[in-house]
C-alpha positions as CSV (number, residue, x, y, z in Angstrom):
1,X,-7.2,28.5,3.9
2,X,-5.7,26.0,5.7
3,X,-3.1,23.6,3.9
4,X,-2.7,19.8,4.0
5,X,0.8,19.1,5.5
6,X,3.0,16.7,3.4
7,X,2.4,13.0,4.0
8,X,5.9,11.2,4.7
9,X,4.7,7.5,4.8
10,X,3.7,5.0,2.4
11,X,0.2,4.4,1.9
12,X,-1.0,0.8,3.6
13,X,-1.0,-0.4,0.2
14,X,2.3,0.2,-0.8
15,X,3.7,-0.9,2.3
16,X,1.8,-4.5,2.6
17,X,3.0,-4.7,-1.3
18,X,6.4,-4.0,-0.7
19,X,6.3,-6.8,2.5
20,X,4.9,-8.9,0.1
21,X,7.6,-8.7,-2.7
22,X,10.8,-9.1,0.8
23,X,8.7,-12.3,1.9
24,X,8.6,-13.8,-2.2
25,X,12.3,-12.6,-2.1
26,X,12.9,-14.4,1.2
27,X,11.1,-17.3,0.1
28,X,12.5,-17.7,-3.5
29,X,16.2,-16.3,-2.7
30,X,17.2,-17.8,0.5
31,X,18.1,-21.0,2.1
32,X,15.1,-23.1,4.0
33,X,14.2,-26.5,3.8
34,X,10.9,-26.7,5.1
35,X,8.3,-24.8,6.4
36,X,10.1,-25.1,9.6
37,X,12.9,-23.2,8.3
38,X,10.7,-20.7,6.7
39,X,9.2,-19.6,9.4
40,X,12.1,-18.8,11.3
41,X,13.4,-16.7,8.1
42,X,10.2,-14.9,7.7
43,X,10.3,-13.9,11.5
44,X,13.7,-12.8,11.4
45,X,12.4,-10.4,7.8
46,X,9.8,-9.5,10.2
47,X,11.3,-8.1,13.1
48,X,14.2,-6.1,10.5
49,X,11.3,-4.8,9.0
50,X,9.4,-3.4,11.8
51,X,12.2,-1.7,13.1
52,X,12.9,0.4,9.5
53,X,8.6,0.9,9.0
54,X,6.9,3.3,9.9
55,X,3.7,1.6,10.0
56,X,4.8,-1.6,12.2
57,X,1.0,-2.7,12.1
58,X,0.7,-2.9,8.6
59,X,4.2,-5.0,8.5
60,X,2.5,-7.4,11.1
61,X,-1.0,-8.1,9.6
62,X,0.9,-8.6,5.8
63,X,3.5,-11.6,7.8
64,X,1.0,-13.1,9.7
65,X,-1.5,-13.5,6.8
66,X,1.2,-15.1,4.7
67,X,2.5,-17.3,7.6
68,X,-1.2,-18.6,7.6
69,X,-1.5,-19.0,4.0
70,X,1.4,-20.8,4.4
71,X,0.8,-23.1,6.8
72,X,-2.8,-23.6,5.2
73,X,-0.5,-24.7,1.8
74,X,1.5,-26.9,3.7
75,X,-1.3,-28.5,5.2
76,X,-3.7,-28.9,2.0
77,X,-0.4,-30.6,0.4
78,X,0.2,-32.7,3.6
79,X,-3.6,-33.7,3.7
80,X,-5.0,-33.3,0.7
81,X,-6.3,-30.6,-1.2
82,X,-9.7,-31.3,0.0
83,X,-8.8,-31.4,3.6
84,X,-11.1,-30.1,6.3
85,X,-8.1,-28.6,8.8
86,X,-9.9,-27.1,11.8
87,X,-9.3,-23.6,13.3
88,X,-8.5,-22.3,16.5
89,X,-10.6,-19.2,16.8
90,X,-8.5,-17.9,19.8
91,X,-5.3,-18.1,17.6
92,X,-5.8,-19.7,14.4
93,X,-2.1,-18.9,13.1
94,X,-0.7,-21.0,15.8
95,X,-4.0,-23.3,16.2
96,X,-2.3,-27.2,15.6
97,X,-2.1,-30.0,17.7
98,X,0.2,-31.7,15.4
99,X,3.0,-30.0,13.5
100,X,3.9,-32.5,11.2
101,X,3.3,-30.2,8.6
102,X,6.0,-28.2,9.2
103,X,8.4,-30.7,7.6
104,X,6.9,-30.1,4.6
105,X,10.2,-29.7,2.1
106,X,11.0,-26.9,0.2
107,X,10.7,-29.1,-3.2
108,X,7.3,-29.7,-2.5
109,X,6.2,-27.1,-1.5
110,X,7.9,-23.9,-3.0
111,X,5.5,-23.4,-6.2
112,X,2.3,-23.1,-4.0
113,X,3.7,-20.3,-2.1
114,X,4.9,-18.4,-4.3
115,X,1.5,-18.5,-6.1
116,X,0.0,-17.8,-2.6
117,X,1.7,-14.7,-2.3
118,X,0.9,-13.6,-5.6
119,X,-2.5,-14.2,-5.0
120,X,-2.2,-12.2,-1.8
121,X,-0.5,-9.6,-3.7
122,X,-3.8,-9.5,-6.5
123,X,-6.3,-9.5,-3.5
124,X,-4.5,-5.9,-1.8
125,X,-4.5,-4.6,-5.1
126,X,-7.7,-4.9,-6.2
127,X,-9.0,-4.1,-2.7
128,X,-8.5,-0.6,-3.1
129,X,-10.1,-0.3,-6.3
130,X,-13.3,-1.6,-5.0
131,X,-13.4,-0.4,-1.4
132,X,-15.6,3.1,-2.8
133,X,-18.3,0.9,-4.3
134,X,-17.8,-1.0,-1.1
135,X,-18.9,2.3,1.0
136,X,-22.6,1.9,-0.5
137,X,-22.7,-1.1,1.3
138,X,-21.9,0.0,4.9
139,X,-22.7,3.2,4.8
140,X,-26.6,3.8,4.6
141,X,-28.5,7.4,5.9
142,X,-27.4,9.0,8.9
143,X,-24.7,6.9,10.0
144,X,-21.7,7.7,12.8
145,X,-18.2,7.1,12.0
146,X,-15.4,6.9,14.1
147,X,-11.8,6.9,12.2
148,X,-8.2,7.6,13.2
149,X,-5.1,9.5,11.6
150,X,-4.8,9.8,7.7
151,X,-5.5,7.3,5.1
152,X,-6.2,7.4,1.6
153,X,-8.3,4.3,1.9
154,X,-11.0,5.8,4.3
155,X,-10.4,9.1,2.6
156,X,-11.4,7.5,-0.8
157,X,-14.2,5.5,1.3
158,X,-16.2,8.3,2.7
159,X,-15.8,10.3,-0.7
160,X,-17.5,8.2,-2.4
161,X,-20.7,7.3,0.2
162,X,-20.8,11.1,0.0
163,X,-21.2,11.6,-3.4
164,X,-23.6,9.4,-3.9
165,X,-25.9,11.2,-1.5
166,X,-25.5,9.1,1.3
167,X,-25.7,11.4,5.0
168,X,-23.0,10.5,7.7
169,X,-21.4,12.3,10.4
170,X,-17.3,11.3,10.9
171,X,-15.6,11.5,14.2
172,X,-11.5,11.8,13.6
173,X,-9.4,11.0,16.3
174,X,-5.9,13.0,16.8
175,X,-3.1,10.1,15.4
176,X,0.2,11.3,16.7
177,X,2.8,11.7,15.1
178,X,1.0,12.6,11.9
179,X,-2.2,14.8,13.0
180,X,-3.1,15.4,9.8
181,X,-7.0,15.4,11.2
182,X,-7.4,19.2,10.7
183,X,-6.6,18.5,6.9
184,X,-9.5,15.7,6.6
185,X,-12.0,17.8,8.3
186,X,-11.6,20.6,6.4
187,X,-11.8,18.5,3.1
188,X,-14.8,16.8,4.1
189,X,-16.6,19.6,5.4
190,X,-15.5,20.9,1.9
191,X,-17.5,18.0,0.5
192,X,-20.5,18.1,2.9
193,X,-19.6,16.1,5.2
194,X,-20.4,16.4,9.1
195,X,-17.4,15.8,11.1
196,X,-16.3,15.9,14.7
């Protein structure tokens, strides 16, 4: 019988969590007097960060969603909280013709980010919780999936379509450097389920 080789990396939980708690660090602990400021602290975190992760993409998706959180809060408090700011599709991080906002100060500001990124913190959390019961919703009868590499989150997301009866085949590509595919087809074709 084949055996499931160790994983060495955080989950993507754990490591948009732990992201989470450096930014609330960053943004309680250090020096910065507007959003301005911030920004260039958090992108500074950001690149130190990617170079000790080993999942850089992860890293990414956790700082850019709290930059635009940010820049959301800074703009609700500049505006209004009923403002109606509008979004650049193509880039909505970045998306501003006017960057006033920016010298939002730290005073006024601070409390409403910290409660952002607890907030954000809550929403990862919970997410992983409810992604099974999630599956029953995008997964119907005789659906094709197409995944990559190892991850707990898909892992717990196909389990449970598949033991509620659902029927779906699974294509796994090869994710270098961990190729742990050969372990995840084996347990779902342990389960029942049809894999490529």
């Amino acid at each position: 019988m084949l055996q499931s080789p160790p994983i060495n990396r955080n989950s993507s939980i754990k490591t948009s969590l732990s992201t989470l708690n450096i930014l609330k660090h960053t943004v309680e602990s250090e020096e910065w007097c507007d959003l301005k400021s911030l920004i260039v602290l958090i992108i500074g975190k950001l690149r130190n960060l990617c170079k000790y992760s080993d999942d850089n993409t992860v890293v990414l998706n956790t700082t850019l969603r709290v930059l635009k959180a940010f820049r959301e809060e800074a703009l609700k408090f500049q505006m209004g909280e009923n403002a109606d700011f509008e979004e650049n599709l193509t880039n909505p991080l970045f998306a501003v013709g006017n960057e006033d906002y920016e010298t939002v100060s730290r005073n006024e500001i601070l409390e409403p980010f910290v409660d952002t990124l607890n907030d954000l913190a809550l929403e990862i959390k919970s997410c992983l919780t409810s992604l099974g019961d999630l599956s029953l919703d995008f997964i119907h009868s005789d659906e094709l999936i197409m995944t990559s590499g190892y991850s707990k989150a898909v892992h717990h997301f196909l389990r449970h379509a598949a033991k509620k009866g659902r029927n779906f085949k699974v294509i796994i590509c090869e994710c270098y450097p961990d190729n742990l595919v050969i372990s995840r087809v084996v347990h779902l074709l342990l389960k029942g389920t049809q894999t490529s």
